[in-house]
mmCIF file as Biopython writes it, N, C-alpha, C and O atoms, coordinates in Angstrom:
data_model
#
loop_
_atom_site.group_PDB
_atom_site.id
_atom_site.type_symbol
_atom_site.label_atom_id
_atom_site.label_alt_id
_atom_site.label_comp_id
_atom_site.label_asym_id
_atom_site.label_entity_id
_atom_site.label_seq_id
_atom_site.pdbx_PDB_ins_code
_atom_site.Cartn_x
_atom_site.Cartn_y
_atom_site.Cartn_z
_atom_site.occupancy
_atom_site.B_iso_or_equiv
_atom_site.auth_seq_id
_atom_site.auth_asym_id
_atom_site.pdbx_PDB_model_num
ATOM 1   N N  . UNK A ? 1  ? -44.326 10.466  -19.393 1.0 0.0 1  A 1 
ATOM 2   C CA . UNK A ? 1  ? -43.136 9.705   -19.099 1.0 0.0 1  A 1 
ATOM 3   C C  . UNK A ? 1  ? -42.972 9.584   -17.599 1.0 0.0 1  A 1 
ATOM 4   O O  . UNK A ? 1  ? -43.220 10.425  -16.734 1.0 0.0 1  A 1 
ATOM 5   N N  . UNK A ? 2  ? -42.559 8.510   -17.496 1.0 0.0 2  A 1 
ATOM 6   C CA . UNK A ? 2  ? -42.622 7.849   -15.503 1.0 0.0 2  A 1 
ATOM 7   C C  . UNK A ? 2  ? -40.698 8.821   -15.296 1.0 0.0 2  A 1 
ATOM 8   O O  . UNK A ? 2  ? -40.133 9.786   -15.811 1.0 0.0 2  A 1 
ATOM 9   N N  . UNK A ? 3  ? -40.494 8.140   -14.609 1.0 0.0 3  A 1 
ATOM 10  C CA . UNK A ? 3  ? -39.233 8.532   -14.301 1.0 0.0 3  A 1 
ATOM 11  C C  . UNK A ? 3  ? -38.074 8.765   -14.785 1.0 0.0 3  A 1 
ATOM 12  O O  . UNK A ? 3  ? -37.929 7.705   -15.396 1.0 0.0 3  A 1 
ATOM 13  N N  . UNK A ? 4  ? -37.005 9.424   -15.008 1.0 0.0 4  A 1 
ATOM 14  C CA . UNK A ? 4  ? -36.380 8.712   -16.330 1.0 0.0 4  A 1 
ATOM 15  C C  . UNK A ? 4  ? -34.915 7.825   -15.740 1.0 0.0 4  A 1 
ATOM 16  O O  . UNK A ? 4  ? -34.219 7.983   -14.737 1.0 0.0 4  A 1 
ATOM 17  N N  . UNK A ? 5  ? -34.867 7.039   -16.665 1.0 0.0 5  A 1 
ATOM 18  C CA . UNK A ? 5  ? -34.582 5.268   -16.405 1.0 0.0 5  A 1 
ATOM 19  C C  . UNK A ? 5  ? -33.115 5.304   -16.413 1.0 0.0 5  A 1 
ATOM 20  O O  . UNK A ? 5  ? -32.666 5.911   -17.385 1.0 0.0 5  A 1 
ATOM 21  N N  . UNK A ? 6  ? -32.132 4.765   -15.503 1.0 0.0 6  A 1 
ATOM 22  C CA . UNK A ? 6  ? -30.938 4.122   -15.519 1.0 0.0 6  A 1 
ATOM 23  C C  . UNK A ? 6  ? -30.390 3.451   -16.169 1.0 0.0 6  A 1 
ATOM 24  O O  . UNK A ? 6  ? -30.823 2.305   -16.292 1.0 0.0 6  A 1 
ATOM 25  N N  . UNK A ? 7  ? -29.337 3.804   -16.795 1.0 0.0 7  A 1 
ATOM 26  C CA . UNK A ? 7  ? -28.561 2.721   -18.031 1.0 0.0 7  A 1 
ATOM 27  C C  . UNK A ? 7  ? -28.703 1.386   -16.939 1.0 0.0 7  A 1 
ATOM 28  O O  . UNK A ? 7  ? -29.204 0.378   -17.437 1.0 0.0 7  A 1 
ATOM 29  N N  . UNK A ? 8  ? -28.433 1.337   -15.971 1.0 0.0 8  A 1 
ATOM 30  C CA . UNK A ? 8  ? -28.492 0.067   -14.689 1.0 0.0 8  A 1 
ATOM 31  C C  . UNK A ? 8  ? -29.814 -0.730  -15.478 1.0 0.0 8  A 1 
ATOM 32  O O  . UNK A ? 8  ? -29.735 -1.771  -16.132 1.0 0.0 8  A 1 
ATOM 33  N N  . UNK A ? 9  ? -31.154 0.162   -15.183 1.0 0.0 9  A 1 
ATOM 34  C CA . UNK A ? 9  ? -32.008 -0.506  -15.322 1.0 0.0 9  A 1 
ATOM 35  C C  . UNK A ? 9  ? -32.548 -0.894  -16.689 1.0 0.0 9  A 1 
ATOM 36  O O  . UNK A ? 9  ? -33.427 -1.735  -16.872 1.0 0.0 9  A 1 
ATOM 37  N N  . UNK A ? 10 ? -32.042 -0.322  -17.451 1.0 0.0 10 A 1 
ATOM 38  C CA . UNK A ? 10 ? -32.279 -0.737  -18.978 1.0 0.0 10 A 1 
ATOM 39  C C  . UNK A ? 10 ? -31.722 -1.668  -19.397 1.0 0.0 10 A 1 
ATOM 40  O O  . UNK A ? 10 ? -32.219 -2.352  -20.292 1.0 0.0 10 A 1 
ATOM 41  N N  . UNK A ? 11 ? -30.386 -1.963  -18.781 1.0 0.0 11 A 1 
ATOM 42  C CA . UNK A ? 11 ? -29.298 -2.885  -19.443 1.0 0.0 11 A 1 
ATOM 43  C C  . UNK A ? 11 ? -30.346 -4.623  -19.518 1.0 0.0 11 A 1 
ATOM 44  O O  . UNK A ? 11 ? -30.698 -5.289  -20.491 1.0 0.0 11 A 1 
ATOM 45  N N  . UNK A ? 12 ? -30.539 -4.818  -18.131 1.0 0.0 12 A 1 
ATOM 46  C CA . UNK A ? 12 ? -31.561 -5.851  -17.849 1.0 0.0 12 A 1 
ATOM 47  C C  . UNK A ? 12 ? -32.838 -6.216  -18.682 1.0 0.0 12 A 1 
ATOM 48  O O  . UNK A ? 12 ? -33.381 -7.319  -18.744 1.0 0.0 12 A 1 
ATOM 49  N N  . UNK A ? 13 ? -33.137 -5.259  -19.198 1.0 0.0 13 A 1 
ATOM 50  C CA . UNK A ? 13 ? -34.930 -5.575  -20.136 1.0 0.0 13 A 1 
ATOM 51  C C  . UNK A ? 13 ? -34.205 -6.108  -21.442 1.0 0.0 13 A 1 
ATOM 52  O O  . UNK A ? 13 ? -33.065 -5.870  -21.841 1.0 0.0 13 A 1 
ATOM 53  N N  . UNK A ? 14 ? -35.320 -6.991  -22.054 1.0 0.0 14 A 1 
ATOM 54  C CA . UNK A ? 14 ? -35.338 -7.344  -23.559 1.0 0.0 14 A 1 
ATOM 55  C C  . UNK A ? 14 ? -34.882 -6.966  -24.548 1.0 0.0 14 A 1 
ATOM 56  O O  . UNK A ? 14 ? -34.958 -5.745  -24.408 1.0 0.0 14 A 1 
ATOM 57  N N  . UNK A ? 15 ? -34.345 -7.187  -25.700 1.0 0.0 15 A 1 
ATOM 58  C CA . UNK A ? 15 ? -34.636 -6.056  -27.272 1.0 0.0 15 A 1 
ATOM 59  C C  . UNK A ? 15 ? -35.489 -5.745  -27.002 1.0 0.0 15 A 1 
ATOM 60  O O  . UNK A ? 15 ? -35.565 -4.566  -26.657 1.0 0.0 15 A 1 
ATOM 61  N N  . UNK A ? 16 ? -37.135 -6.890  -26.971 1.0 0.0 16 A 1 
ATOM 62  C CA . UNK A ? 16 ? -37.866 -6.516  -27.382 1.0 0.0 16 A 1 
ATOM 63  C C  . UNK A ? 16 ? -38.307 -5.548  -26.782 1.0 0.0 16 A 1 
ATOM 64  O O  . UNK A ? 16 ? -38.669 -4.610  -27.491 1.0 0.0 16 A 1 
ATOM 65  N N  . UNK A ? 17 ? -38.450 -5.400  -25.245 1.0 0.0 17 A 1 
ATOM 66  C CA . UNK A ? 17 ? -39.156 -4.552  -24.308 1.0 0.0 17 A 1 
ATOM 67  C C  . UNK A ? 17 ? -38.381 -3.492  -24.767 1.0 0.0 17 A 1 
ATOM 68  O O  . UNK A ? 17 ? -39.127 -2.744  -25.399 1.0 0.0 17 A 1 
ATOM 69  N N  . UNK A ? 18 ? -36.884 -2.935  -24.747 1.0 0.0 18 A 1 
ATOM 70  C CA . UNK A ? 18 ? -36.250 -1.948  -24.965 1.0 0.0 18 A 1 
ATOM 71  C C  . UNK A ? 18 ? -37.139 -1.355  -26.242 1.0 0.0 18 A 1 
ATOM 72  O O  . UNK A ? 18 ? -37.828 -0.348  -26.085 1.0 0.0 18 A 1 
ATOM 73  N N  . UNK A ? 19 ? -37.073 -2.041  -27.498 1.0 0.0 19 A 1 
ATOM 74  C CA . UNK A ? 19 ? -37.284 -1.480  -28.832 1.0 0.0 19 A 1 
ATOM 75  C C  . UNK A ? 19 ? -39.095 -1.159  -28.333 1.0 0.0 19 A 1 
ATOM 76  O O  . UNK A ? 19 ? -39.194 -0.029  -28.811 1.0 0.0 19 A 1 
ATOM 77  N N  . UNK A ? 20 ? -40.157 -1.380  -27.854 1.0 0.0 20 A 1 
ATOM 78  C CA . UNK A ? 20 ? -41.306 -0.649  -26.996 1.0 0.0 20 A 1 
ATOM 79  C C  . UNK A ? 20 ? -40.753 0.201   -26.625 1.0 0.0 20 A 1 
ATOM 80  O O  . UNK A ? 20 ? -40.912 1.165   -27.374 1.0 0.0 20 A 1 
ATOM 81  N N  . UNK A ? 21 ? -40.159 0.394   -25.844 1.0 0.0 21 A 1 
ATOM 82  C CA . UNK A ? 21 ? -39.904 1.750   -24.897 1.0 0.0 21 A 1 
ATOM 83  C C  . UNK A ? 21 ? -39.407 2.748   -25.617 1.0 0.0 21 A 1 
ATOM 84  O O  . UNK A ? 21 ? -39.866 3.882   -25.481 1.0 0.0 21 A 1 
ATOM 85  N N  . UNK A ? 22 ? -38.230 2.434   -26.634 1.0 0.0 22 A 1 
ATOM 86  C CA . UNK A ? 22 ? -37.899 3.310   -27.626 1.0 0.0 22 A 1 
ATOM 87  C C  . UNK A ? 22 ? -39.234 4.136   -28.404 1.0 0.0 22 A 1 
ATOM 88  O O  . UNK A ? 22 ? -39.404 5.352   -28.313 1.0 0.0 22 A 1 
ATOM 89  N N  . UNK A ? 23 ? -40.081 3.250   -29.140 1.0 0.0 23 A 1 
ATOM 90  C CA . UNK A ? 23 ? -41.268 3.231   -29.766 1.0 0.0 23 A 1 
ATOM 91  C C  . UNK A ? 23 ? -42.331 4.633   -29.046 1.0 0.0 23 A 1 
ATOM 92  O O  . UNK A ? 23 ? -42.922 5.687   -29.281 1.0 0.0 23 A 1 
ATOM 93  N N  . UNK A ? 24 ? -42.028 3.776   -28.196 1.0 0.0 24 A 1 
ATOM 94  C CA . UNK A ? 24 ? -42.989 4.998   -26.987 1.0 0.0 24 A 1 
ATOM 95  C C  . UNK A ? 24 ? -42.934 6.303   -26.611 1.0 0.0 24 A 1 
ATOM 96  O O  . UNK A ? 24 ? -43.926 7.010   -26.435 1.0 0.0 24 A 1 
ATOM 97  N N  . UNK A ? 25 ? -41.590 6.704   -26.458 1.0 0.0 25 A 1 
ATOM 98  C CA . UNK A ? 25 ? -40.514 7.565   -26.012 1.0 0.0 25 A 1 
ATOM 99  C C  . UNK A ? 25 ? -40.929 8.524   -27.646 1.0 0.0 25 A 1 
ATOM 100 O O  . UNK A ? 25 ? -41.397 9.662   -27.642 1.0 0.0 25 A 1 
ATOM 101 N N  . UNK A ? 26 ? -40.684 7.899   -28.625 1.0 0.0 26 A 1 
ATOM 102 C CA . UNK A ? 26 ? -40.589 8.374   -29.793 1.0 0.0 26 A 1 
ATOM 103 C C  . UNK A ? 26 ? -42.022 9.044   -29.771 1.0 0.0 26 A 1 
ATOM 104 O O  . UNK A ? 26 ? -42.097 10.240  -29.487 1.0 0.0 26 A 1 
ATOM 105 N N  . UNK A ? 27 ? -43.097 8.358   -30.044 1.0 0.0 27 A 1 
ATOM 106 C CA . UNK A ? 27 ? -44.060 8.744   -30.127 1.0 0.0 27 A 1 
ATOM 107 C C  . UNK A ? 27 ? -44.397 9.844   -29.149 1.0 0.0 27 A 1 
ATOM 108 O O  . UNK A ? 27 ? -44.860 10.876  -29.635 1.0 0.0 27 A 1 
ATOM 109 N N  . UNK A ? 28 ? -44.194 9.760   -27.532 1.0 0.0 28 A 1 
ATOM 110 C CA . UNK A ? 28 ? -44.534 10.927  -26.691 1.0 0.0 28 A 1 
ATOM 111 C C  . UNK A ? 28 ? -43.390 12.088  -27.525 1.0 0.0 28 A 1 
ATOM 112 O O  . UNK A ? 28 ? -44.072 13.023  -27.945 1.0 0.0 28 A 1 
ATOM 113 N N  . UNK A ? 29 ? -41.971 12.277  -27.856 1.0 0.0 29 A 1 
ATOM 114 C CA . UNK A ? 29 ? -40.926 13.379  -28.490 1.0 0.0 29 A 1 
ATOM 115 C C  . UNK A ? 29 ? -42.351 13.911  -29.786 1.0 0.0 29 A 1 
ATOM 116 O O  . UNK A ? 29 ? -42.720 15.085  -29.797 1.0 0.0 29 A 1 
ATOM 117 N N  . UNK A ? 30 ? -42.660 13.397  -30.263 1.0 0.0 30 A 1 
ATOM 118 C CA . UNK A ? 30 ? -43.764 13.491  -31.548 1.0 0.0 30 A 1 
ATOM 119 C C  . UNK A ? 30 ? -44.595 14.306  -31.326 1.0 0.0 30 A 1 
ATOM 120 O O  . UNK A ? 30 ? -44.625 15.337  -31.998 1.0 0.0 30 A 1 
ATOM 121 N N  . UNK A ? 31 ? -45.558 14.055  -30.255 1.0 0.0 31 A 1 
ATOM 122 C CA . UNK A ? 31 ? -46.334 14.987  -30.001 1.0 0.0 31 A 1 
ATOM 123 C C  . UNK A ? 31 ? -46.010 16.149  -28.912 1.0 0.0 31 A 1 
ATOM 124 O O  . UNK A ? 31 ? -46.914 16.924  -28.600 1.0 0.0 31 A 1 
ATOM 125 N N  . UNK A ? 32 ? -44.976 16.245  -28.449 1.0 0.0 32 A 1 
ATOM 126 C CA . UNK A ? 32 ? -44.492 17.513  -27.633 1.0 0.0 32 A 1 
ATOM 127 C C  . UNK A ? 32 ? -43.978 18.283  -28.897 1.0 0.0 32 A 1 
ATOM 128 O O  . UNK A ? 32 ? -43.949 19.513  -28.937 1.0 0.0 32 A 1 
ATOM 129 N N  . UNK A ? 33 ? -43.578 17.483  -29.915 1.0 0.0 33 A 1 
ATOM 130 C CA . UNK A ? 33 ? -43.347 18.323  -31.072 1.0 0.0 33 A 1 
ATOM 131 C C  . UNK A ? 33 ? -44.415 19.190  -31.784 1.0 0.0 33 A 1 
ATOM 132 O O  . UNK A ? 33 ? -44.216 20.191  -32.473 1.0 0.0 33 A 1 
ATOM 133 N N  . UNK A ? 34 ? -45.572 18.604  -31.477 1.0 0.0 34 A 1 
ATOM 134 C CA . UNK A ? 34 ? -46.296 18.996  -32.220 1.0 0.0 34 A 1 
ATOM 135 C C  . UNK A ? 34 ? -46.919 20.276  -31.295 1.0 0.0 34 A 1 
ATOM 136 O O  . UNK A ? 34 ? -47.221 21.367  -31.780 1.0 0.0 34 A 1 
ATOM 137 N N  . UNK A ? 35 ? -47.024 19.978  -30.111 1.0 0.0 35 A 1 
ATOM 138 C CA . UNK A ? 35 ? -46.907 21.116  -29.148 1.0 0.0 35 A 1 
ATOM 139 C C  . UNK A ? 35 ? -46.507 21.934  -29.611 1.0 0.0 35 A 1 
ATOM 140 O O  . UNK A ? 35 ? -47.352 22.822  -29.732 1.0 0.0 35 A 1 
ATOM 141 N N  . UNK A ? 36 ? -45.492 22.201  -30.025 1.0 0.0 36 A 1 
ATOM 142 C CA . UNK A ? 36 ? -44.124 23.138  -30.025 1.0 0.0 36 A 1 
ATOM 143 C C  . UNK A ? 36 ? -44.723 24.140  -31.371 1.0 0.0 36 A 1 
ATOM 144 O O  . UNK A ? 36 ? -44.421 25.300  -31.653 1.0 0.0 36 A 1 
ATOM 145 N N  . UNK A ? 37 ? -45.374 23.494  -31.834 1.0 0.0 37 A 1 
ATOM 146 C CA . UNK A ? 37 ? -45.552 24.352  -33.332 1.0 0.0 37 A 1 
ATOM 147 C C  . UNK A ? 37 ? -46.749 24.953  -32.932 1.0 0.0 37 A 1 
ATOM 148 O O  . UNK A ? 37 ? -46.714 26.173  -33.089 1.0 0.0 37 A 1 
ATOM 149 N N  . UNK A ? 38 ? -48.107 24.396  -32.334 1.0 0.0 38 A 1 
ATOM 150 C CA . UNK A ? 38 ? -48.935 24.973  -31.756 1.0 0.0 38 A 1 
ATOM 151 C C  . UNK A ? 38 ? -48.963 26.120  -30.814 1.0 0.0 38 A 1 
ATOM 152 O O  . UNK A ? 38 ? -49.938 26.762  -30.425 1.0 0.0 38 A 1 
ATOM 153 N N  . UNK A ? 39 ? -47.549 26.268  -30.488 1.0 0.0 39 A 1 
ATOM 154 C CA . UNK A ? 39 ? -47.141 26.991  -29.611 1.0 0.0 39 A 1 
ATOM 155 C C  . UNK A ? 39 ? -48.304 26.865  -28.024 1.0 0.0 39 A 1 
ATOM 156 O O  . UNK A ? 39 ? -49.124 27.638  -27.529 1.0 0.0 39 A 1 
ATOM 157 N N  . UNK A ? 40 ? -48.014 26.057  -27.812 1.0 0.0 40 A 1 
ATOM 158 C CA . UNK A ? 40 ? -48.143 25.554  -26.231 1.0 0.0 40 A 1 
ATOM 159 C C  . UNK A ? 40 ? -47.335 24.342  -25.630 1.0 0.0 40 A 1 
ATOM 160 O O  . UNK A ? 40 ? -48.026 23.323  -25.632 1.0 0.0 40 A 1 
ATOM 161 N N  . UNK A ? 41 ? -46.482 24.219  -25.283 1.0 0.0 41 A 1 
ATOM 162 C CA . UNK A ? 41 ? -45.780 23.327  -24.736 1.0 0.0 41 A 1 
ATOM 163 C C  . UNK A ? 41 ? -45.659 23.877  -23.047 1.0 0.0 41 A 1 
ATOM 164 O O  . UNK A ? 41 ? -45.161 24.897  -22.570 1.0 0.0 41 A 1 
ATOM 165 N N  . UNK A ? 42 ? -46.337 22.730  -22.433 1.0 0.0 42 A 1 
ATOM 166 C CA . UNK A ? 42 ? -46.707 23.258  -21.210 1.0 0.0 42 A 1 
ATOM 167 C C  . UNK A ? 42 ? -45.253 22.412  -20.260 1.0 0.0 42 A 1 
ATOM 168 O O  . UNK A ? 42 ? -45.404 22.658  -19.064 1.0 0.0 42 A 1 
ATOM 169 N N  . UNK A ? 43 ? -43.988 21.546  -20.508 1.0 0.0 43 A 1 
ATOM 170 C CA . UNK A ? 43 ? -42.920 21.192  -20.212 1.0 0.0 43 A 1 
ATOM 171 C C  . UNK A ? 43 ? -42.038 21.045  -21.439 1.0 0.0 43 A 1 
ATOM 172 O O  . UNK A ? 43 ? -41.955 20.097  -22.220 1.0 0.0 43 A 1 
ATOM 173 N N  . UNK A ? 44 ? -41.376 22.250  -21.421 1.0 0.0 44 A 1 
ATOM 174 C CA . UNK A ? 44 ? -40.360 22.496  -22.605 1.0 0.0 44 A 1 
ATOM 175 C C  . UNK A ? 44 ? -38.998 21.465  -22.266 1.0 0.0 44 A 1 
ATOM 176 O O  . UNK A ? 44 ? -38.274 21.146  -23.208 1.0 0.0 44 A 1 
ATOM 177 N N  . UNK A ? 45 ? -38.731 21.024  -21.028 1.0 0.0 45 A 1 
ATOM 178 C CA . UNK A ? 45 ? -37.839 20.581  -20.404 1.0 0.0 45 A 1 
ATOM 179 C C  . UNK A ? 45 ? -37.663 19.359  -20.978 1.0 0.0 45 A 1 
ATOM 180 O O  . UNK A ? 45 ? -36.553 19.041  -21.405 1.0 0.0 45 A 1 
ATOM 181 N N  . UNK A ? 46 ? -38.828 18.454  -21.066 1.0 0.0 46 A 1 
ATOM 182 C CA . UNK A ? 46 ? -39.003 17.562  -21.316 1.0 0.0 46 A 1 
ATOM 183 C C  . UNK A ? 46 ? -38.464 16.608  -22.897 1.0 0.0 46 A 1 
ATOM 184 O O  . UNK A ? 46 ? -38.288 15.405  -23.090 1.0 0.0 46 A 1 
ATOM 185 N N  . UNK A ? 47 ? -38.307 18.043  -23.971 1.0 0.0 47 A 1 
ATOM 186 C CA . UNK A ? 47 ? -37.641 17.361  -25.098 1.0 0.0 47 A 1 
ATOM 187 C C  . UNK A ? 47 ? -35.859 16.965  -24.613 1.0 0.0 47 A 1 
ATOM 188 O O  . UNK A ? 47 ? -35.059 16.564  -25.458 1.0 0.0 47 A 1 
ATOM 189 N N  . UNK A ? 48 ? -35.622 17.090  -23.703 1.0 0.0 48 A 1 
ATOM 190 C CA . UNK A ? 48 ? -33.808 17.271  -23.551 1.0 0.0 48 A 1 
ATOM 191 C C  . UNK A ? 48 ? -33.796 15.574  -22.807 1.0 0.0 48 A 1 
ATOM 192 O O  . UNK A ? 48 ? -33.175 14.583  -23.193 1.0 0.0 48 A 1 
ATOM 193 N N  . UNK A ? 49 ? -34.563 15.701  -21.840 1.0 0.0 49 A 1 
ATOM 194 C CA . UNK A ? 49 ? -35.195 14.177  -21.097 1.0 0.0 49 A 1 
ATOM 195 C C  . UNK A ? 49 ? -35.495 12.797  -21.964 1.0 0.0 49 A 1 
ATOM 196 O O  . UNK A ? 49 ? -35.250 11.607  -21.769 1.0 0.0 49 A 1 
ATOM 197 N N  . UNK A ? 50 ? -36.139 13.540  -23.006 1.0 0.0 50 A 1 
ATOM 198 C CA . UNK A ? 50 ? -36.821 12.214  -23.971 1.0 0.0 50 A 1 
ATOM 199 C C  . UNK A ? 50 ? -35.621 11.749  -24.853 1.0 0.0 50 A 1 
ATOM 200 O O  . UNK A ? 50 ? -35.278 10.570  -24.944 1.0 0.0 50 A 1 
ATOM 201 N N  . UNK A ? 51 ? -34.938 12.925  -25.576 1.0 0.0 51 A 1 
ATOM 202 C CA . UNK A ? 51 ? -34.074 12.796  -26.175 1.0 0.0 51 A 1 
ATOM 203 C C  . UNK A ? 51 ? -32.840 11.836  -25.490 1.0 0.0 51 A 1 
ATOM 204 O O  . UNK A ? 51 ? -32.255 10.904  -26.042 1.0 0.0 51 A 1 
ATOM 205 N N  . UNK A ? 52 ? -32.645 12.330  -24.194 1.0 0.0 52 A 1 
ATOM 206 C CA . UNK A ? 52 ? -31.090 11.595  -23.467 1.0 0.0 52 A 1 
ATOM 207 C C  . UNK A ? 52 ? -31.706 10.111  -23.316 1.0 0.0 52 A 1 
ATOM 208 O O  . UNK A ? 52 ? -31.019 9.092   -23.262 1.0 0.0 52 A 1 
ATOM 209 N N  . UNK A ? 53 ? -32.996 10.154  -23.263 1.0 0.0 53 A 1 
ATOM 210 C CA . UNK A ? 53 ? -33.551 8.545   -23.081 1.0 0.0 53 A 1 
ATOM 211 C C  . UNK A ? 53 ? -33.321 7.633   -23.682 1.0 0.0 53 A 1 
ATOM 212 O O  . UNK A ? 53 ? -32.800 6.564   -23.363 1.0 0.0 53 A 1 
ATOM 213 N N  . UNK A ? 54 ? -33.914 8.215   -25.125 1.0 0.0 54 A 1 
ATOM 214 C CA . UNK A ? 54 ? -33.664 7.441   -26.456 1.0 0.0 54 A 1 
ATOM 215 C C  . UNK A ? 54 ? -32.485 7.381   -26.961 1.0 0.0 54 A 1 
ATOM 216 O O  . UNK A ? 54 ? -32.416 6.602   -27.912 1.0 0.0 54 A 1 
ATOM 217 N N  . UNK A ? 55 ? -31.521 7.910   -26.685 1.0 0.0 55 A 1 
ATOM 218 C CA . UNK A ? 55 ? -29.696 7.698   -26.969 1.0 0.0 55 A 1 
ATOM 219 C C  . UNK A ? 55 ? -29.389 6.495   -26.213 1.0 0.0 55 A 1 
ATOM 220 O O  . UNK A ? 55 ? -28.743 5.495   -26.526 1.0 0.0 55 A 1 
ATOM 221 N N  . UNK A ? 56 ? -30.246 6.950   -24.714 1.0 0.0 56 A 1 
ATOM 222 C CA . UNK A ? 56 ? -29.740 5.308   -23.702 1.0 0.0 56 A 1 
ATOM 223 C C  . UNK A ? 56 ? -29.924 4.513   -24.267 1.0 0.0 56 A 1 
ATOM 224 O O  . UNK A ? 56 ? -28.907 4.106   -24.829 1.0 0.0 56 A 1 
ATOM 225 N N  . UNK A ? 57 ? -31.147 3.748   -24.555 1.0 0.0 57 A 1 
ATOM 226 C CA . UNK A ? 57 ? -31.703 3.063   -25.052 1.0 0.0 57 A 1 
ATOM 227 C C  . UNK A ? 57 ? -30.922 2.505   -26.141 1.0 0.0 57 A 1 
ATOM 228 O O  . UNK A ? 57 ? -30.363 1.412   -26.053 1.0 0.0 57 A 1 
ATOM 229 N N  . UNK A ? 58 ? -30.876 3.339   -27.291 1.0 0.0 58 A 1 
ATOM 230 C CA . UNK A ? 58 ? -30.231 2.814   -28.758 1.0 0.0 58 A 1 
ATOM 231 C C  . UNK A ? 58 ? -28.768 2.428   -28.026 1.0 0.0 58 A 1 
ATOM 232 O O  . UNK A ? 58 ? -28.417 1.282   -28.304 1.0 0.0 58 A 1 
ATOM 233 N N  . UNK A ? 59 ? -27.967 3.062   -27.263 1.0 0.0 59 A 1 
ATOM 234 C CA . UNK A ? 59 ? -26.593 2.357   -26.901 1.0 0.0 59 A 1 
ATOM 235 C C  . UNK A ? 59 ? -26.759 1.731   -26.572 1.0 0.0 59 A 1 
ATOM 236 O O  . UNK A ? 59 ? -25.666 1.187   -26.728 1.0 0.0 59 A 1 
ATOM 237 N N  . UNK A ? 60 ? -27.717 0.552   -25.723 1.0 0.0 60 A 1 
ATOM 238 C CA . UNK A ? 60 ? -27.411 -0.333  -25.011 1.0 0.0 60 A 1 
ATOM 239 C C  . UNK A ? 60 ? -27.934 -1.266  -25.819 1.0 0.0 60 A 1 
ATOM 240 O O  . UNK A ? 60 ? -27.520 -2.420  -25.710 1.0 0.0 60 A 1 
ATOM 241 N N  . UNK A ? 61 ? -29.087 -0.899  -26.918 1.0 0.0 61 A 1 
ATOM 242 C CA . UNK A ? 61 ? -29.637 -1.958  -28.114 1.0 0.0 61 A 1 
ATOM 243 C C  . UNK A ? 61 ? -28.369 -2.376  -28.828 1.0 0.0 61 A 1 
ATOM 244 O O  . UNK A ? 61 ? -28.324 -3.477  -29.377 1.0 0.0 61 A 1 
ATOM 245 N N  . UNK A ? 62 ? -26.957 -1.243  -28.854 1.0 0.0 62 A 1 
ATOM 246 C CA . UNK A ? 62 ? -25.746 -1.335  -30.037 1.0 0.0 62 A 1 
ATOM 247 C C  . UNK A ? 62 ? -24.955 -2.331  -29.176 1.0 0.0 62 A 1 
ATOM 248 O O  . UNK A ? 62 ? -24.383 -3.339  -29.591 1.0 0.0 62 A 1 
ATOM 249 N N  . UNK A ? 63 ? -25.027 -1.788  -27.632 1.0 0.0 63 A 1 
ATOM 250 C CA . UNK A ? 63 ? -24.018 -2.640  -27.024 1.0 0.0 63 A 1 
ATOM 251 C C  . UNK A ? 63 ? -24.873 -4.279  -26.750 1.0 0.0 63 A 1 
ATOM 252 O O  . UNK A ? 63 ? -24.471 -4.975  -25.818 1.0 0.0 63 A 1 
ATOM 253 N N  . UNK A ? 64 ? -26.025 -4.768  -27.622 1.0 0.0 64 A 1 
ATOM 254 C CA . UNK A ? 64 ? -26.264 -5.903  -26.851 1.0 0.0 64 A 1 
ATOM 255 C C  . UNK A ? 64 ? -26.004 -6.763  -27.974 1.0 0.0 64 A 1 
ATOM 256 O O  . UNK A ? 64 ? -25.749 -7.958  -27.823 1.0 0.0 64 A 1 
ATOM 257 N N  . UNK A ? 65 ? -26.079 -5.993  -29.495 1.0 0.0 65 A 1 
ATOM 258 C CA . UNK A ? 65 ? -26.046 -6.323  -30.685 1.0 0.0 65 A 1 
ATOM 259 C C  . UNK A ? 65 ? -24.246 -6.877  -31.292 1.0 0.0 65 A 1 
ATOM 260 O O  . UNK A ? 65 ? -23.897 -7.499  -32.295 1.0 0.0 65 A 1 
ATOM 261 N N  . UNK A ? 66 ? -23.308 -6.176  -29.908 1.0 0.0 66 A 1 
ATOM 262 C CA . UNK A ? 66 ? -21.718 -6.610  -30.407 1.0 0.0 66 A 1 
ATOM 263 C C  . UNK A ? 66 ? -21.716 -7.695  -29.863 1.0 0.0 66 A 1 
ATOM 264 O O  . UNK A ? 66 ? -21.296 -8.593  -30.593 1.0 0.0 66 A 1 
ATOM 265 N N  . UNK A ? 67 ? -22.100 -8.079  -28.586 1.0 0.0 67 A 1 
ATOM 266 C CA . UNK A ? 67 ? -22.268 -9.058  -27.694 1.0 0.0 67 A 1 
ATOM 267 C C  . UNK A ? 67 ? -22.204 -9.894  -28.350 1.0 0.0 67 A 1 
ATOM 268 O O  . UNK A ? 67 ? -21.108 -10.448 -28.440 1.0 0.0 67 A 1 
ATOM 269 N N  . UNK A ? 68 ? -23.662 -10.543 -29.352 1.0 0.0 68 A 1 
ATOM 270 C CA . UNK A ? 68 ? -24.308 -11.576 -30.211 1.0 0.0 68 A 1 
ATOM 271 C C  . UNK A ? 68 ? -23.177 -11.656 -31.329 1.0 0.0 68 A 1 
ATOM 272 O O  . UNK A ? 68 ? -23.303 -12.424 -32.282 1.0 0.0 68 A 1 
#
């Protein structure tokens, strides 16, 4: 994961690009999960990060969806 992203800068991208990034986000939470059971997770930090991401994300997919 690059940086993690500004409701600012999210508001601006696509559904579509948003619902990718969601996609993505999901898939990297997936395999840190799978980390986790393997017991090696070499940035534990990182599930709290992915998680606050993907909340951004889905609010601003809810807030673009009252809009329409």
């Amino acid at each position: 994961m690059e940086k993690q992203e500004k409701a600012k800068e999210l508001i601006n991208l696509s559904r579509v690009e948003l619902l990718e990034k969601e996609k993505g986000l999901k898939d990297e939470l997936f395999k840190l999960n799978l980390q986790r059971y393997a017991g090696r997770v070499e940035k534990p930090h990182m599930f709290s990060l992915i998680k606050r991401s993907i909340a951004r994300i889905e609010t601003i997919l809810n807030l673009k969806e009252r809009k329409i």
